[in-house]
C-alpha positions in Angstrom: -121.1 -170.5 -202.7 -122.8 -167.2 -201.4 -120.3 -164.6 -201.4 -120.7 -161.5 -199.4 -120.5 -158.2 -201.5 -117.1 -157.2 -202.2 -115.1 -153.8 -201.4 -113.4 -154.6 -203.9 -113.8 -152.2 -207.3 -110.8 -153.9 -209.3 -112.1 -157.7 -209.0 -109.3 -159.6 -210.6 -109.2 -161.9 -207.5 -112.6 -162.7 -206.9 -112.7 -163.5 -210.5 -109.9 -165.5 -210.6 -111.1 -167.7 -207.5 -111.7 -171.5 -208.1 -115.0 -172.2 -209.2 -117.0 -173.4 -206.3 -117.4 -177.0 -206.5 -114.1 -176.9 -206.8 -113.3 -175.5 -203.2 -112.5 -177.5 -200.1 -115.1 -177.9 -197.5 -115.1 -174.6 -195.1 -116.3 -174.8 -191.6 -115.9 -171.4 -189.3 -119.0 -172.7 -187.0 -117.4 -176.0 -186.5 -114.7 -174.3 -185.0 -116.4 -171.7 -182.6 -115.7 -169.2 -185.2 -117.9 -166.3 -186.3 -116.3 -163.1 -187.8 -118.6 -159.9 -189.2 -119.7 -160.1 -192.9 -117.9 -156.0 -192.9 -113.9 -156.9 -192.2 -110.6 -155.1 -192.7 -108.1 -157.8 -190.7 -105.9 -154.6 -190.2 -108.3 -152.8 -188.0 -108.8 -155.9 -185.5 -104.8 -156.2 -185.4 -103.8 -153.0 -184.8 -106.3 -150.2 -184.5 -108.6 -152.0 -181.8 -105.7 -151.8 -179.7 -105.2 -148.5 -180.0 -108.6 -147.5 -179.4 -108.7 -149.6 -176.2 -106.3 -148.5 -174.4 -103.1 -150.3 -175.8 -101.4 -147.8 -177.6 -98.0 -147.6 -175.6 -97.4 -151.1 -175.8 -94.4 -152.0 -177.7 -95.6 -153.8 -181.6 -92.3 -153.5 -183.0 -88.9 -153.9 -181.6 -85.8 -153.6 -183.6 -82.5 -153.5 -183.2 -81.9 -149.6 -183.0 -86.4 -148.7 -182.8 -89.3 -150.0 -180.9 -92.8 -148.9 -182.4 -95.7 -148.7 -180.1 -99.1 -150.3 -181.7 -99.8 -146.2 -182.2 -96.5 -145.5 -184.0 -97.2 -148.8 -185.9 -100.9 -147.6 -186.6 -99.7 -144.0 -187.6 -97.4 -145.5 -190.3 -99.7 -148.2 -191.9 -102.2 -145.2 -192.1 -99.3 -143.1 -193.8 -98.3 -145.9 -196.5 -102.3 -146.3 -197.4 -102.9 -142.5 -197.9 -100.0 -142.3 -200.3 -101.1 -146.1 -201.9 -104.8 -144.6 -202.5 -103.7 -140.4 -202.9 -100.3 -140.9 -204.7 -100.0 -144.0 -206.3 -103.4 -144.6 -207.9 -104.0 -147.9 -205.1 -108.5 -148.8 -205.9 -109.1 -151.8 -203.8 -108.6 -154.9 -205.1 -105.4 -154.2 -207.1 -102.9 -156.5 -206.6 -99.2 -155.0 -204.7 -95.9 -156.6 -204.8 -94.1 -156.1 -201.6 -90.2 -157.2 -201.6 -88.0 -156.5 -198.7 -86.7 -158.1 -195.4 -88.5 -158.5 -192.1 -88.5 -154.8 -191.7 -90.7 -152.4 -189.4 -91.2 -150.7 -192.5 -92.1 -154.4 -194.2 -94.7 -154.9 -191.8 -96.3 -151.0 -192.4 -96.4 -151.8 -195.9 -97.6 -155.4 -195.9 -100.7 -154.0 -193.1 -101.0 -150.5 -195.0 -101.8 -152.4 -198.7 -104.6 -154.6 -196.8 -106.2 -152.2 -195.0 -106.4 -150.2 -198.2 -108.4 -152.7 -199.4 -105.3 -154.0 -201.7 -104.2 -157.6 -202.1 -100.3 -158.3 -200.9 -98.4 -160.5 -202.7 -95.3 -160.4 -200.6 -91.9 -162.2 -202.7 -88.8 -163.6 -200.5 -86.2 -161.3 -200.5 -83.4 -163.9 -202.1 -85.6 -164.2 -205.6 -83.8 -163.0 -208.6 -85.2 -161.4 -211.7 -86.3 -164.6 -213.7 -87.9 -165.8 -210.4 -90.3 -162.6 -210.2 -91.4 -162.8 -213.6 -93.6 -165.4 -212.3 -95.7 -163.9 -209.9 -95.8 -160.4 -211.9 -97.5 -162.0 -214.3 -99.8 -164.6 -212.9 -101.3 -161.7 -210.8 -101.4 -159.1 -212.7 -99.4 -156.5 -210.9 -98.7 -153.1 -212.1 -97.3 -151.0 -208.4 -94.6 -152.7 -206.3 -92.9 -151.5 -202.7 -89.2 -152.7 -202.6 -86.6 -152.2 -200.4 -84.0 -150.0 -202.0 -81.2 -152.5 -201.2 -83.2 -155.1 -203.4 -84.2 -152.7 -206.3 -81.6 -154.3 -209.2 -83.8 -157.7 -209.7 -87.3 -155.8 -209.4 -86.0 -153.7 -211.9 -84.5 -156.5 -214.0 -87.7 -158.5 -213.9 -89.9 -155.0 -215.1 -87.7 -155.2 -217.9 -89.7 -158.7 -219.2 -93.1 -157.0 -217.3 -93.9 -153.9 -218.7 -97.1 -153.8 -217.1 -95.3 -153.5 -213.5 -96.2 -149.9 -214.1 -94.6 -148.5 -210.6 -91.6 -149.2 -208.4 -91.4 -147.3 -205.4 -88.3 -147.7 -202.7 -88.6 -146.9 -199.4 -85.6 -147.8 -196.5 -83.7 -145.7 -196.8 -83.7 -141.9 -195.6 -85.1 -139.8 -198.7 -86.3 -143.0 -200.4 -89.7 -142.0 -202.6 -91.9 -143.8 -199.9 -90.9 -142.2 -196.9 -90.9 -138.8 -198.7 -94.5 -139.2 -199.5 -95.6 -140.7 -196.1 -94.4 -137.1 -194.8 -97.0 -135.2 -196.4 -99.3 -133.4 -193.8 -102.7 -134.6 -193.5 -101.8 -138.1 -193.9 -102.0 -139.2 -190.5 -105.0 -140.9 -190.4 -107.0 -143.6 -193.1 -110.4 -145.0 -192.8 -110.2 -148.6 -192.9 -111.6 -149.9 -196.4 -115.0 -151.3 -196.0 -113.7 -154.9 -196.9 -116.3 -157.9 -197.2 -114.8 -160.8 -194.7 -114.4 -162.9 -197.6 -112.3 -160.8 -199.8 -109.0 -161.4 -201.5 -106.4 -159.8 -199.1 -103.3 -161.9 -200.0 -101.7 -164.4 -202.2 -99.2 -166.1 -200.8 -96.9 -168.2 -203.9 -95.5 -171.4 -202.8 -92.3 -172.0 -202.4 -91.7 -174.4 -205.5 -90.5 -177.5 -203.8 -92.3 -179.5 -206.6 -91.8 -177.1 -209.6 -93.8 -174.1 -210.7 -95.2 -171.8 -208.0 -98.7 -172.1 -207.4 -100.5 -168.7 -205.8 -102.8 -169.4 -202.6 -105.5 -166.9 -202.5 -106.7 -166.1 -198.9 -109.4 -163.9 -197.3 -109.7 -161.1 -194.8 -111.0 -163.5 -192.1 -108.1 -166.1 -192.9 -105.9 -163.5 -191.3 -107.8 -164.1 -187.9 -108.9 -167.4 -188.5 -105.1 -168.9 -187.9 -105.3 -166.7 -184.9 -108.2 -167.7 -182.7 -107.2 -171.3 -183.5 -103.9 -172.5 -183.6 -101.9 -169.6 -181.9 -104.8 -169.0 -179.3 -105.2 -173.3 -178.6 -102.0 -175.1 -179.2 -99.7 -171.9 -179.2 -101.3 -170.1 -175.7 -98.9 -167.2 -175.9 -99.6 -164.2 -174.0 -99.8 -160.4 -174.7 -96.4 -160.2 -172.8 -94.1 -162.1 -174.8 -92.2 -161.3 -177.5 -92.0 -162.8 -180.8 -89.1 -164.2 -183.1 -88.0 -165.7 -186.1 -86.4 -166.0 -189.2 -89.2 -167.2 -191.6 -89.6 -163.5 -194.2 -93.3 -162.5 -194.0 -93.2 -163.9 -197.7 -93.5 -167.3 -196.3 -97.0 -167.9 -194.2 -95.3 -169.6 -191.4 -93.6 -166.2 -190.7 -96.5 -163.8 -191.5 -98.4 -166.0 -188.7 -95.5 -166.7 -186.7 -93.7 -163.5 -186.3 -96.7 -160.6 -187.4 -100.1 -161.9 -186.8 -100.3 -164.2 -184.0 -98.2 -161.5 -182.0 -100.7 -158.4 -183.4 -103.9 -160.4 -183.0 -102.9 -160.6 -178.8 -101.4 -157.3 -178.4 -97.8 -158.5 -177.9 -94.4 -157.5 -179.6 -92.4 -158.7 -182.5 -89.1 -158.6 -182.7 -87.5 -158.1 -186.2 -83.8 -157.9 -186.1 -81.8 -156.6 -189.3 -80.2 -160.4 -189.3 -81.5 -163.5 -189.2 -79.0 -166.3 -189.2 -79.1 -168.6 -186.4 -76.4 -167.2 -184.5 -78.2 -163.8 -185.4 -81.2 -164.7 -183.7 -79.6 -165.6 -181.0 -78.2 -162.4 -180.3 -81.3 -161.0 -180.7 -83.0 -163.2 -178.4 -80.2 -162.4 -175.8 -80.5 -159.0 -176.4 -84.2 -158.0 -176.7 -85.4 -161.0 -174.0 -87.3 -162.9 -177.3 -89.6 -166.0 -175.3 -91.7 -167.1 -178.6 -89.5 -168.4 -181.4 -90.4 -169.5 -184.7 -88.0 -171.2 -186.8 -87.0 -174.1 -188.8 -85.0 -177.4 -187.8 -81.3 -176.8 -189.3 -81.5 -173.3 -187.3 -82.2 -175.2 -184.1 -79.7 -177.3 -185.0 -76.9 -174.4 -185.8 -77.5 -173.0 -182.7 -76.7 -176.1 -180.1 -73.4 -175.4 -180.1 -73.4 -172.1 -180.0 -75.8 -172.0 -176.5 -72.8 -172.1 -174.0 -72.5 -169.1 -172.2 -75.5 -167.5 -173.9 -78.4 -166.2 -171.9 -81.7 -167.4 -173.6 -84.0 -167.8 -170.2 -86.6 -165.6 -171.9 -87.8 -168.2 -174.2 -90.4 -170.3 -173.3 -92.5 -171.6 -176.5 -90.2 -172.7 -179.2 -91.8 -173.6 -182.5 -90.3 -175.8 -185.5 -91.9 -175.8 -189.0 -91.5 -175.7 -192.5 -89.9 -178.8 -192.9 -90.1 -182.4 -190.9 -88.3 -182.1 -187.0 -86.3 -184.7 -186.9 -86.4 -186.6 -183.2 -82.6 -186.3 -182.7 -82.9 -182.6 -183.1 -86.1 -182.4 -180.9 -83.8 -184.6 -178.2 -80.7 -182.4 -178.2 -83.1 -179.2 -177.7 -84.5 -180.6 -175.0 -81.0 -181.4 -173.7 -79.5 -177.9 -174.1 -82.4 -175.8 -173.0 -84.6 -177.8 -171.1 -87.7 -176.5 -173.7 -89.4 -178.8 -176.1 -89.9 -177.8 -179.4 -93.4 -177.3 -180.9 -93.7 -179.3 -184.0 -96.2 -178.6 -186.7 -97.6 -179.2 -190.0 -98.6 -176.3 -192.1 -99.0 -175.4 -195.7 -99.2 -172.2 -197.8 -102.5 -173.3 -199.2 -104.1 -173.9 -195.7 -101.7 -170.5 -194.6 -100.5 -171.9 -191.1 -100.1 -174.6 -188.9 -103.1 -177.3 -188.6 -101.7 -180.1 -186.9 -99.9 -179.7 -183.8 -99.9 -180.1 -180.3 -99.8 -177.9 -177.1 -96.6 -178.3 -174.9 -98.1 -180.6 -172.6 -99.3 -183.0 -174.9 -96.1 -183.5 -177.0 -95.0 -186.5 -178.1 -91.3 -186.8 -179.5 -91.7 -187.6 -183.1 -95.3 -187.3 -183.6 -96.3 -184.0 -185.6 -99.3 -184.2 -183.0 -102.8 -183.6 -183.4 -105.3 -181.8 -185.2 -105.5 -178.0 -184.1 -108.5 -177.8 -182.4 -111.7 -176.9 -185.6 -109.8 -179.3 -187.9 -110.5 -182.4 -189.2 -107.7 -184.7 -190.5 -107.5 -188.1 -191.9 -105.2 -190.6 -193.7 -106.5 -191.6 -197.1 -105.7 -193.8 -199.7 -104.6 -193.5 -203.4 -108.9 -193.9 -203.9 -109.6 -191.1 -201.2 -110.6 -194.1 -198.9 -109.5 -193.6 -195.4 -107.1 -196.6 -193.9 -107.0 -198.1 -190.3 -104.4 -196.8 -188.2 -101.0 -197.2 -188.0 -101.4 -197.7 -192.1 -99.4 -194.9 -193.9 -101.3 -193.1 -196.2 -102.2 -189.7 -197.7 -102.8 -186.5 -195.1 -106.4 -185.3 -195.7 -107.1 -182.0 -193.8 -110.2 -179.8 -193.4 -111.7 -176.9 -191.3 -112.3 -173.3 -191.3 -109.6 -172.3 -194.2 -108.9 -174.2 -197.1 -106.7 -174.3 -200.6 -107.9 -171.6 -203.4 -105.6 -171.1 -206.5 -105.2 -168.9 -208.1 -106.9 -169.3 -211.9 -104.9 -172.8 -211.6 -105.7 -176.6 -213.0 -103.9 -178.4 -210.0 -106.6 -176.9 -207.6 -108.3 -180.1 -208.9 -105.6 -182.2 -207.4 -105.1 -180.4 -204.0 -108.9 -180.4 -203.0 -110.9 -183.7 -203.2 -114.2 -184.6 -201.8 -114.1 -181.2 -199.8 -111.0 -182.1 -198.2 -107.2 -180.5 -199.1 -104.7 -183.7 -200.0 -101.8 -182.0 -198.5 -99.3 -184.2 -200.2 -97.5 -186.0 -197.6 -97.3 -189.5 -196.5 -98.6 -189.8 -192.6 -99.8 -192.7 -190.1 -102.3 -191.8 -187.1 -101.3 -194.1 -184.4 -104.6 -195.5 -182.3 -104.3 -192.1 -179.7 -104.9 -189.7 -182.8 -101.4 -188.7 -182.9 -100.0 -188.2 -186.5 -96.6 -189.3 -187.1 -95.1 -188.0 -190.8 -93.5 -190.5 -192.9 -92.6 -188.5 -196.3 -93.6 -186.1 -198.8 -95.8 -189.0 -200.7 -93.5 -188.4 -203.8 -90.3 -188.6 -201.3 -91.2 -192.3 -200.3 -88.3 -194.7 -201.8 -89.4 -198.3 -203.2 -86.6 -200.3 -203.2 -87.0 -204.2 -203.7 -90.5 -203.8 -202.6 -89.8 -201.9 -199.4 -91.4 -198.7 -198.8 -88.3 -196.6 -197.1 -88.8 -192.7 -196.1 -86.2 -190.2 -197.1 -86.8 -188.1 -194.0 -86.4 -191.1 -191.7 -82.9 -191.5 -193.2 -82.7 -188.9 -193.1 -82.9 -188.2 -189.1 -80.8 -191.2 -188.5 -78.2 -189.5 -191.0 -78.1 -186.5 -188.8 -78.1 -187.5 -185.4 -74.5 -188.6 -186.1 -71.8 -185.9 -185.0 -70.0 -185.2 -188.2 -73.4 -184.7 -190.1 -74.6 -180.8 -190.3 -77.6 -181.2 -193.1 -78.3 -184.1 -195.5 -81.0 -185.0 -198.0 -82.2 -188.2 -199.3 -83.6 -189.4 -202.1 -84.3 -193.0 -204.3 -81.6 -193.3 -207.0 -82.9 -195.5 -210.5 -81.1 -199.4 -210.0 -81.3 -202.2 -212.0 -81.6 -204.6 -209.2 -83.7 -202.9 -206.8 -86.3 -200.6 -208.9 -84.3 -197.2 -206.4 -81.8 -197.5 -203.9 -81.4 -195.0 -200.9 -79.3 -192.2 -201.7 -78.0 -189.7 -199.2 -76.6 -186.2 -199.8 -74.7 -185.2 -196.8 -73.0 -181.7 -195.9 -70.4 -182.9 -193.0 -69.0 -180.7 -190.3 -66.3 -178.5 -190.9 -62.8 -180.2 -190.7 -64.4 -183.6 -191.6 -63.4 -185.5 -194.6 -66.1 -187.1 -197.0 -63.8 -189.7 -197.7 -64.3 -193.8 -197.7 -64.2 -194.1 -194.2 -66.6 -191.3 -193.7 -68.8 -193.0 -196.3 -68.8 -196.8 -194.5 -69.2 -195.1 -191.1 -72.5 -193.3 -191.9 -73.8 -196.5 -193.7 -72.9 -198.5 -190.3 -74.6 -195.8 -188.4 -77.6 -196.0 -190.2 -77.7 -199.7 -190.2 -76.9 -199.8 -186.1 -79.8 -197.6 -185.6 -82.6 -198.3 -188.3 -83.6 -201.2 -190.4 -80.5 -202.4 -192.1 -82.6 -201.8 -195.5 -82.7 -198.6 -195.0 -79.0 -197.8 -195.0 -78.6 -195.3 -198.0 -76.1 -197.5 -200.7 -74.7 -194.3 -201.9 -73.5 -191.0 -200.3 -72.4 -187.7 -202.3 -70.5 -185.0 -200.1 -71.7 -181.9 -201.4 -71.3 -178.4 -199.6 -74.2 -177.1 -199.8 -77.9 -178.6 -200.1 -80.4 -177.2 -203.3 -82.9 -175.0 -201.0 -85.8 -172.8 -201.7 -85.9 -169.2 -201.3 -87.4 -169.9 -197.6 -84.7 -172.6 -197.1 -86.7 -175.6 -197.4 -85.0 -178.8 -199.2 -85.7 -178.6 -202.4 -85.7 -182.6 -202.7 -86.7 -182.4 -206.7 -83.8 -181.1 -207.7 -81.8 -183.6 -205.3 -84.1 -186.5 -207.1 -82.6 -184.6 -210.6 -79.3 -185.0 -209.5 -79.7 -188.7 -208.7 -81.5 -189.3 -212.2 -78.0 -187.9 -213.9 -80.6 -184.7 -215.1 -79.2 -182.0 -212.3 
């Protein structure tokens, strides 16, 4: 691996990269790709626009603020003067960056990379034991928080001393603001960046236990950019962009910052981000890119009658598996069909998808153009279609942990084992099945949780469910479903037999999960996704 020389003086990242031949196979040329060895992301998303021209056009838009790309460019440049003059910022020092998807959020996020700084933004619903974690495992001694999220920051310095710094900002007279103010701060040079520096590390969510940290480069930033958003996504600089992923998670730091930056268009960032949040913010602001998850699609089909929402026009689903009956009533309601798409934090955005007019209800879709992807066996042997098997991906980003053994596991042969069960039908279309450690063996049959449960919630009475394989003595697992019912409706033993019928009238009878819990709420992750460990805990008698 020939790596270009770094800008970086503190080189805790580079260091702490895999070692080579342990890296997945990375092809920019493959993909029509070529970036300059000398890169600082921020200056191709922001400042170019500025200094050609675009200036006046609206970057932010907020509920009481709109900031034109030269406002937006004024701040970052504000936040890096006091990172470098103020709070002792060299690059290649690691920042921890905790707040909601704030304007100010955004500054900082932009302002630490293009002072040559490495972000390592953390979701804004983690508590104090949770940010111990990444503290730690990157070494991070300066932090920018929020001031309405200061208590757990502070609790979790308490265990890490070597979090050095804390400063708020948010608020009028809050520590960062006061600095920004200080004449002669208008303007920062860009740091002289190699393309294949550290600019972020982006922890996983912890779906399957301990966080892993993804490290990605100053190209990555673009890469997700000139493929995905600019050939399945085909926005435009007019549109405006929404969502409700935090800039924490990498579907949202694409979804509602980059791919909007990289074009010139807006992003909208509302102060709330609830489903029927965004829809008033859609209403109100004339929002026509979206990027959300399934269950807020869902929360909102109800809620659509007498709304105006004409402005959209791209819709995108992620983070977790669409199910069809969701994609259906969508369609239904608003005439638009949602995007589905496969991403992962290690590969930091979408890489299988497909354009509008090449969807195909149910299928994920089809490799973004500049990847590869296969389906594998348990050996790394790739099986005919219409065999399920393990997703194998490669192309012009790839998985890099950081200083961690499971890199091993992720990355084989040069290509990133994603981790989920998929068949590619005949056309190339790839159709997910299953997390590979969510597929349920019972008697021999290999069931998918997520097919259950789809089935489970295209009935009426079902708002979210889970399902996971419960131990049996008879059957090895059985199919067991965790179902949060509509309001008013009673998880009784009629409730429990009319799901089971519904499932059998629709699905393979041996599919029909033999036991049901009513819960109220579902065990989610700090960016909302299922956290179906913790359900398979429950089922084991362990939760």
């Amino acid at each position: 691996m020939n790596f270009l020389r770094s800008g970086h003086i503190d080189s805790f990242a580079r260091d702490n990269l895999p070692p080579p031949e342990q890296w997945p196979a990375i092809d920019l040329a493959g993909a029509g790709l070529r970036y300059p060895e000398r890169l600082n992301a921020v200056s191709v998303l922001v400042d170019e626009h500025v200094a050609q021209g675009r200036g006046d056009r609206p970057a932010i838009i907020g509920d009481h603020l709109t900031w034109s790309y030269r406002d937006l460019a004024e701040r970052i440049d504000r936040i890096a003067n006091v990172l470098t003059r103020d709070l002792g910022l060299v690059p290649g020092h690691r920042v921890l960056l905790r707040a909601a998807n704030t304007p100010m959020m955004v500054a900082a996020y932009l302002a630490v990379i293009k002072a040559g700084g490495v972000v390592v933004a953390t979701m804004p619903m983690l508590r104090a034991g949770e940010l111990v974690y990444p503290l730690r495992k990157a070494r991070i001694a300066l932090a920018l928080c929020d001031h309405r999220l200061l208590a757990d920051l502070e609790g979790a310095q308490r265990q890490v001393p070597e979090l050095a710094r804390i400063v708020a900002f948010g608020a009028e007279g809050s520590e960062l603001e006061t600095l920004m103010a200080q004449p002669g701060y208008e303007r920062f040079e860009a740091v002289d960046t190699a393309s294949d520096d550290v600019c972020l590390i982006g922890f996983t969510s912890g779906t399957t236990g301990e966080p892993k940290g993804t490290m990605h480069f100053q190209r990555d930033l673009l890469v997700i950019c000139d493929t995905y958003a600019a050939k399945v996504l085909k926005a435009s600089p007019g549109d405006r962009f929404i969502g409700s992923a935090p800039l924490a998670f990498t579907f949202g730091l694409g979804g509602i910052v980059l791919f909007p930056f990289r074009i010139g268009a807006a992003a909208v960032l509302p102060d709330r981000t609830a489903p029927a949040d965004l829809l008033d913010a859609i209403e109100r602001h004339k929002a026509s890119v979206i990027f959300t998850a399934p269950t807020a699609y869902r929360a909102v089909l109800d809620k659509l009658a007498g709304r105006d929402i004409s402005s959209l026009r791209i819709c995108v689903s992620a983070g977790e598996t669409l199910p069809k009956p969701v994609f259906d009533a969508w369609l239904a309601k608003t005439g638009l069909k949602l995007m589905d798409g496969i991403g992962a934090t290690e590969m930091l955005h979408i890489f299988i998808a497909a354009p509008q007019e090449a969807i195909r209800p149910g299928a994920t879709g089809l490799p973004v153009p500049g990847y590869e992807a296969k389906i594998i066996d348990a050996e790394g042997g790739e099986v005919p279609d219409g065999t399920p098997g393990r997703l194998a991906v490669r192309g012009p980003i790839g998985c890099r942990y950081l200083a961690d053994a499971r890199q091993r596991a992720y990355v084989q042969n040069g290509w990133n084992v994603t981790g989920d069960t998929y068949i590619r039908d005949r056309d190339g279309y790839f159709w997910y099945q299953a997390r590979s450690d969510d597929m349920i063996v019972s008697s021999g049959y290999n069931i998918a949780g997520p097919e259950v449960e789809a089935c489970l919630l295209a009935h009426p009475d079902v708002m979210e469910c889970g399902v996971v394989g419960a131990p049996c003595p008879e059957r090895g697992h059985i199919v067991k479903a965790y179902v949060v019912l509509r309001e008013g409706v009673a998880g009784d033993a009629a409730m429990l037999k009319t799901l089971q019928d519904h499932v059998k009238a629709s699905i393979a009878p041996y599919k029909y999960p033999r036991a049901i819990d009513f819960v109220t709420a579902l065990p989610k992750t700090a960016s909302g996704k299922l956290q179906r460990f913790a359900l398979r805990q429950m089922a084991q008698g362990e939760g």
